[in-house]
N, C-alpha and C positions, 0 to 999 in steps of 0.2 A: 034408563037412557035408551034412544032409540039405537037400533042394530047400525043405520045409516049415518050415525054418529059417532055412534063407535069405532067402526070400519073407519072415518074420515082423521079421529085422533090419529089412530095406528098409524095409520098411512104418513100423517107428518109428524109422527114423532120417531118415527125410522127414516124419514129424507134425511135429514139429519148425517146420516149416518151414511146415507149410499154417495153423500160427496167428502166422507173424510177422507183424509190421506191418511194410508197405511206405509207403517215407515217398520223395517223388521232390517235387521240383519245380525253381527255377531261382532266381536271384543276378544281380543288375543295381545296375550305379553307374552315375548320370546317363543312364538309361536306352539303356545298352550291356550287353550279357551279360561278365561277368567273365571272366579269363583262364583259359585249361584248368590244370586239377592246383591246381586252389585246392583245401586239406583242409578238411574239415566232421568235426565229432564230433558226435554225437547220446549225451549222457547218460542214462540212466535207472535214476537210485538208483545201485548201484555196476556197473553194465553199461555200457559205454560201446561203441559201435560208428562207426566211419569209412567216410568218402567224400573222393570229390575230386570236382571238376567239371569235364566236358568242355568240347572246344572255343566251344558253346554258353551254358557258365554254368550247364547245368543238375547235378542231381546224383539217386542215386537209391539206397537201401542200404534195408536190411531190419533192425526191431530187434525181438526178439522181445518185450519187455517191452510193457506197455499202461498209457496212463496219463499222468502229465505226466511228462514231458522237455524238456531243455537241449540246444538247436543249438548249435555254436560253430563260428564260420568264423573261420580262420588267414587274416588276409591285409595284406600290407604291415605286417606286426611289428605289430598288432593283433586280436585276439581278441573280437570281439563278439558277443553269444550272444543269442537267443531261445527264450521258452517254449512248446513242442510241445506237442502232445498226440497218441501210438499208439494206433491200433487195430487192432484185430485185421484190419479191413482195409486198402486203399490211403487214403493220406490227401496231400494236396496243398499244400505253401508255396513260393508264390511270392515271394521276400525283395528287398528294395530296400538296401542299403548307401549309406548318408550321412553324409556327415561332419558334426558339429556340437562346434563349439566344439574343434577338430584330432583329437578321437576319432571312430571309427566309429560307427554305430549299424547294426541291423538292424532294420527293420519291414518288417509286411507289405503286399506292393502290395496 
């Protein structure tokens, strides 16, 4: 393959990438950081993309879509979700897990 061909893949198979939205923040119950390998999806329309969370509680995945999005964290056989919003750059939720009424909730701190 010519070098000038090559160079042209790379190039757009990493644009890609320079317009995902970077979606990172962290996950706390009664203000303790949640346990590592909790799963998170981020929805967007029919694109869905995953995370887990470190030792920390934090998490951090890339979804290329922009726009509103559905978080949904897996945890203790509950699914409770919040509405995001992507952009095309880094964007930041900090989530608080509460229980009300034996269901989860997710708001933001």
């Amino acid at each position: 393959m010519k070098p000038v061909s090559l160079v042209l893949i790379l190039i757009l198979g990493f644009a890609s990438w320079a317009v995902a939205g970077n979606i990172y923040g962290s996950i706390t119950e009664g203000g303790k950081a949640i346990a590592q390998g909790v799963k998170l999806e981020v929805a967007c329309g029919a694109n869905k993309y995953g995370a887990e969370t470190d030792a920390n509680g934090a998490f951090k995945l890339f979804a290329k879509d922009q726009g509103k999005c559905m978080l949904k964290v897996t945890y203790q056989g509950q699914s409770p979700s919040f509405e995001i919003n992507s952009f095309e750059g880094s964007v930041q939720y900090d989530l608080v897990l509460e229980k009300q009424g034996g269901q989860y909730v997710l708001k933001r701190k």
